[in-house]
N, C-alpha and C positions, 0 to 999 in steps of 0.2 A: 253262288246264290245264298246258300246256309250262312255263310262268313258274313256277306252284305249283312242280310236280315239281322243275326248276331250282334253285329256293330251299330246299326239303329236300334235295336230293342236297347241295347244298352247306352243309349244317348244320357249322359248327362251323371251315370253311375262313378263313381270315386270309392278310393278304399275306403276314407273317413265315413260312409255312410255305413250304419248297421245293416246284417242282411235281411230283418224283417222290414228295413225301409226301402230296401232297394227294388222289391215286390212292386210296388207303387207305381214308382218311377218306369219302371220296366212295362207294366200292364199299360200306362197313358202311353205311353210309347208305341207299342204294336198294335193298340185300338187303333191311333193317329195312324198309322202307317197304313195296316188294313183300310180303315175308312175311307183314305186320301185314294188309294188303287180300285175302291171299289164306285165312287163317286169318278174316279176317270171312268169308269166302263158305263157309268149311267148315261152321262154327259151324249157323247155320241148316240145312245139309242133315243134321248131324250129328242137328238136333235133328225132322228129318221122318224122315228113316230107325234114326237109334237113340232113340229118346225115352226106352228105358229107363236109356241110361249117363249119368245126369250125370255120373258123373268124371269122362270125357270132355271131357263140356261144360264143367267147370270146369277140365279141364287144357286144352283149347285157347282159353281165354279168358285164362289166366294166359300162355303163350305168349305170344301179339300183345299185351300188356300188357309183356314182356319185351322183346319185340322196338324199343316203342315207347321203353324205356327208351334203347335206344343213339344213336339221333341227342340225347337230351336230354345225354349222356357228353361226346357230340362238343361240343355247343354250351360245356361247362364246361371246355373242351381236356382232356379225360381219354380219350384216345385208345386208349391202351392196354387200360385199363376197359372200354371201351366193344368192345374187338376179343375180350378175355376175355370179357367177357359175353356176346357170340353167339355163341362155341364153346362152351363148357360147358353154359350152359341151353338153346343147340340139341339137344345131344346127351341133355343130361336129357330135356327136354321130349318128343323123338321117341322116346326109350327107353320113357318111360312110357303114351305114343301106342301103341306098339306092341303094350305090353301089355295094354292096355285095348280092345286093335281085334282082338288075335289073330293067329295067324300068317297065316293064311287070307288076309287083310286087305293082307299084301305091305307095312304101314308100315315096318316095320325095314328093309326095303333102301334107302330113301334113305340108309341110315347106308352105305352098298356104293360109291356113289360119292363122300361127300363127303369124304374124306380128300385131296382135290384141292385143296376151297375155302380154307381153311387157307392153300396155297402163295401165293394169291394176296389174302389179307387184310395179312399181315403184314409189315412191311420187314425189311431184312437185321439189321438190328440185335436184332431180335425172332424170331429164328428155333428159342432152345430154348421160346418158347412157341407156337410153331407148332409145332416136335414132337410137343410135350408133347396140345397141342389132336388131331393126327392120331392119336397113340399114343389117346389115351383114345375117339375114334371106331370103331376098328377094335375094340379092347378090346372096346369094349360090343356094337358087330355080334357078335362071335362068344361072348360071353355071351348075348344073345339067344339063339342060333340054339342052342346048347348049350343054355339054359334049358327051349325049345320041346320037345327032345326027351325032360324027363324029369316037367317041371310043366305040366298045362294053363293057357291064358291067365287070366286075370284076367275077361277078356269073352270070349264069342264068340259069331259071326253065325252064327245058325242059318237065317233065311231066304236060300236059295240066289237072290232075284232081289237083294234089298239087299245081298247081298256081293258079285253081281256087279257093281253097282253102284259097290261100294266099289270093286274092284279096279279097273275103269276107271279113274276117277279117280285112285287112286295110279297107276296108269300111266304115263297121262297128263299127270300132274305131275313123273312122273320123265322122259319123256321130255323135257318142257318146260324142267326143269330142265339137262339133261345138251345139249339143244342152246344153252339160253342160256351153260351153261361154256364148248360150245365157240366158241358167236361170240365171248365175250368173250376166251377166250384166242388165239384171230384177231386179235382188235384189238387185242391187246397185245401181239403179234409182228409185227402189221404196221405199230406205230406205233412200236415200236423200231427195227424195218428201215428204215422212213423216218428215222427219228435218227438212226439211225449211217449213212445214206447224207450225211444231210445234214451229219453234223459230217465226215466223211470228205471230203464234196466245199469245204466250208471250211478242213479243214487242207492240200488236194491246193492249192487256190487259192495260201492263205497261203505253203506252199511254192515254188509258181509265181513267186510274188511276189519269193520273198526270193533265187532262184537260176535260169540258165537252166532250159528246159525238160529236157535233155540233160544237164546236171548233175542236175537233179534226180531223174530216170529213173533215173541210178546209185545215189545216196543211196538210191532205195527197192528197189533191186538189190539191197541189203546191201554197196557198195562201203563200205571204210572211210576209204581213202586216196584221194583223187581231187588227181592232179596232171597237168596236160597243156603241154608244151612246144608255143609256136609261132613260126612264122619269120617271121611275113607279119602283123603287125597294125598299124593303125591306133589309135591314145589321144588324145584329149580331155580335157583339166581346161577348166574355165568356173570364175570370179570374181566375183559379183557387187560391184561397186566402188561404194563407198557406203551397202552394206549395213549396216556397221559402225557408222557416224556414227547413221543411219537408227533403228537399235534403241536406242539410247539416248535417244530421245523419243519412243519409239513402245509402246502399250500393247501387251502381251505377247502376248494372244487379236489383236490385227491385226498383230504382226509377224509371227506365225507362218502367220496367213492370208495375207499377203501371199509369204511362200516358200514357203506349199502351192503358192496360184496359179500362181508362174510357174514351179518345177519339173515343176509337173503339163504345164503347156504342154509342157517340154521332155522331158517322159515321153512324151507324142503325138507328138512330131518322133522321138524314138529307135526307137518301133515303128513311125512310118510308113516310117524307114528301113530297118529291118531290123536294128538295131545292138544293143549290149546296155549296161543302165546297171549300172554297177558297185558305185557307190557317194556317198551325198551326206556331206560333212564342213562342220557350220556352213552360209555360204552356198557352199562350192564344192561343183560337181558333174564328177563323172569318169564318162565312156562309152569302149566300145571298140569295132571295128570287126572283124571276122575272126576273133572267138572266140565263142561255143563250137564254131560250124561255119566253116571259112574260107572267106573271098571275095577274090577276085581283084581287085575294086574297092573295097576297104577303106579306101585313103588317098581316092577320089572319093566316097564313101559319108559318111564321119565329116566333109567339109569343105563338102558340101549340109547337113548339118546343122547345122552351127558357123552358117554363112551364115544360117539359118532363125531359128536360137536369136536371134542378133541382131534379125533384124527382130520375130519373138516378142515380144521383150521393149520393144520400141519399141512396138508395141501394146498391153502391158500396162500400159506407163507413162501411154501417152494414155487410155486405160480406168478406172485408180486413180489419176491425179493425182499420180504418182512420179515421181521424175528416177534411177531406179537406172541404170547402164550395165552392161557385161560386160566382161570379159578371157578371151581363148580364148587356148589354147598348143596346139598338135598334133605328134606325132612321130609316127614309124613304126618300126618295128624288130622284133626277137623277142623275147617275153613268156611267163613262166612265170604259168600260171591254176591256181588249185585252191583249197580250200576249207581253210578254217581251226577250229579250234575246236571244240569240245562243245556249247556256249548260244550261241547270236545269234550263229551262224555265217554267215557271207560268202561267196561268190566272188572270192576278188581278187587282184592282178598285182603281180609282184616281176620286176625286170630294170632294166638298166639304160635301156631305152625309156622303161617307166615314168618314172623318175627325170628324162629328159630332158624330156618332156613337161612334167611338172610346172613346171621352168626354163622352157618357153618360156612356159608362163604367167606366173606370179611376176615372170617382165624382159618380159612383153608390153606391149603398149601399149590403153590404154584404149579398145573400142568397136573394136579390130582382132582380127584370128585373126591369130595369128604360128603360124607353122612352121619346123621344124628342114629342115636342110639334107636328110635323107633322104627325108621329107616334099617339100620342093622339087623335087629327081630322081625322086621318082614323079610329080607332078602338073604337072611344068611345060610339058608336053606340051600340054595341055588348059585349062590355067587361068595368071591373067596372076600376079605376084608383083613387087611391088618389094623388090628388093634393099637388107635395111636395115646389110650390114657385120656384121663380127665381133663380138661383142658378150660381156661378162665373167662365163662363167655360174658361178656358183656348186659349186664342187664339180668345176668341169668345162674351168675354164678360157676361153678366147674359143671361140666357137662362130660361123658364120655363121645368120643367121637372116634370115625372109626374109617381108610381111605381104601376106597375101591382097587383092585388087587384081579381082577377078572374074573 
């Protein structure tokens, strides 16, 4: 029986349809189908307690005959058709019910609350004939109810137990009615609430993703300008060496999976540190140390890491059958952070630290972390360093430098 119902409510549905239109079509669908079952069940009582009205009988047989017409609309894609047709021959049909039943009888008031169902048949693009459909409901209630006071019915139940009767049941179906609106419109406010929590908690994510936490925080503050000077950072550039040669014989779908993989490694070493990744360009990758919250152990932070990335990737190589190696450059110094841009905006660092770092990659040495001389007077304390001499930095003239040694 689930399967039956299933397959009618979904009369007329296709992949091609979006799923906030498939709503529609589905909702005309199970009204028609209800209505049609529930007009069979009238039919017969109509005809033990009124035997004398066939118009009746012939008007609520024409009815669920109409009703039945609109999943046949849907199945032809005439959607529209099909959303027209159960407003207006509703309202026919119940108009002429009404009058045929008598005031007595309490059929016109289902016309009292349906100027609801309308809101929720038609999509936004179809809204002046959802109007249009409420306008001529209400219309006709208060044509009724005007007509009532100056023509007698068409019918009327003179036996006081079969009108009581009747009115039960109109009752009864109106309550029926007025609670199934409102669970359904329950369920359409609690499965939008669900979607907008759920795309709300994928753009909250996605933002996470693309900026610190604390940047971020701002951004949704209404910051416009986010620039923050600092004195105490630690910067990281990585190289992969050989990467270059590598994608030139290597299918597109595996070169790219091969620098998901070992970025993503180096993405688990960055939060198991605590550091933040800045940004990836081609194969290099840059991280920082003491931004967006500072640390005091920022140069010993970002050179456990360098360390790790190395063995990382020596793992990854035994894993894939690769020979990639790395080049690490590190400086320290002060760094201006902040955000850039309107679209595919960044977090990212301008100073001359930056710049420097950069250099001690680019003149590092293959499968080494080299470090700038600042870098060195923080950490020489604690960690061993061979002294590799002055060396010709670009932009910058000789610099000392100096290659981690553990």
């Amino acid at each position: 029986m689930k399967k039956i119902f299933t397959r009618l409510a979904h009369i007329g549905i296709t992949e091609e349809i979006p799923d906030i239109e498939k709503r529609y079509i589905i909702l005309v669908n199970v009204i028609a189908v209800f209505m049609t079952f529930t007009i069979c069940t009238y039919i017969p009582l109509a005809r033990i307690y009124l035997p004398d009205n066939t118009l009746l009988l012939y008007t609520l047989t024409a009815h669920g005959l109409f009703f039945l017409l609109m999943p046949l609309l849907n199945h032809f894609h005439k959607y529209l058709a099909s959303r027209l047709l159960f407003g207006i021959s509703s309202v026919i049909f119940m108009s002429l019910e009404s009058l045929l039943m008598g005031p007595e009888a309490l059929t016109h008031y289902f016309l009292l609350f349906s100027p609801i169902i309308p809101f929720f048949l038609y999509p936004e693009r179809e809204r002046t004939y959802q109007y249009a459909i409420v306008a001529l409901i209400i219309s006709s209630f208060f044509l009724l109810s005007f007509w009532y006071i100056d023509h007698p019915p068409l019918y009327r139940i003179t036996n006081p137990e079969i009108l009581n009767v009747v009115q039960w049941i109109i009752k009864i179906a109106i309550a029926f009615s007025l609670l199934s609106i409102s669970v359904y419109a329950h369920y359409i406010v609690t499965q939008i609430e669900k979607k907008l929590e759920e795309e709300h908690e994928k753009a909250e994510n996605l933002l996470r993703n693309i900026l610190p936490d604390k940047i971020a925080d701002r951004l949704k503050d209404g910051s416009r300008s986010i620039a923050d000077g600092f004195e105490f950072v630690s910067i990281l550039f990585a190289d992969l060496v050989g990467f270059t040669e590598l994608s030139g014989n290597t299918e597109p779908a595996r070169l790219v999976s091969l620098l998901n993989g070992i970025f993503s490694r180096f993405d688990d070493l960055v939060d198991q540190y605590g550091l933040e990744k800045i940004k990836t360009i081609g194969d290099a990758y840059m991280i920082a140390a003491g931004i967006p919250e500072p640390r005091e152990n920022h140069g010993e932070l970002i050179l456990k890491c360098a360390a790790d990335m190395i063995t990382s990737l020596e793992a990854f190589n035994r894993e894939n059958g690769t020979d990639l190696q790395i080049r690490i450059g590190i400086n320290s110094g002060s760094v201006v952070a902040g955000v850039i841009g309107k679209k595919k905006f960044i977090y990212d660092l301008w100073g001359d630290s930056v710049n420097i770092a950069s250099r001690m990659e680019s003149h590092g040495i293959t499968g080494k972390i080299q470090v700038s001389e600042s870098t060195y007077r923080l950490l020489k304390g604690s960690y061993s360093f061979e002294e590799r001499g002055e060396i010709e930095i670009k932009g910058k003239g000789k610099m000392n430098c100096y290659i981690y040694s553990g």
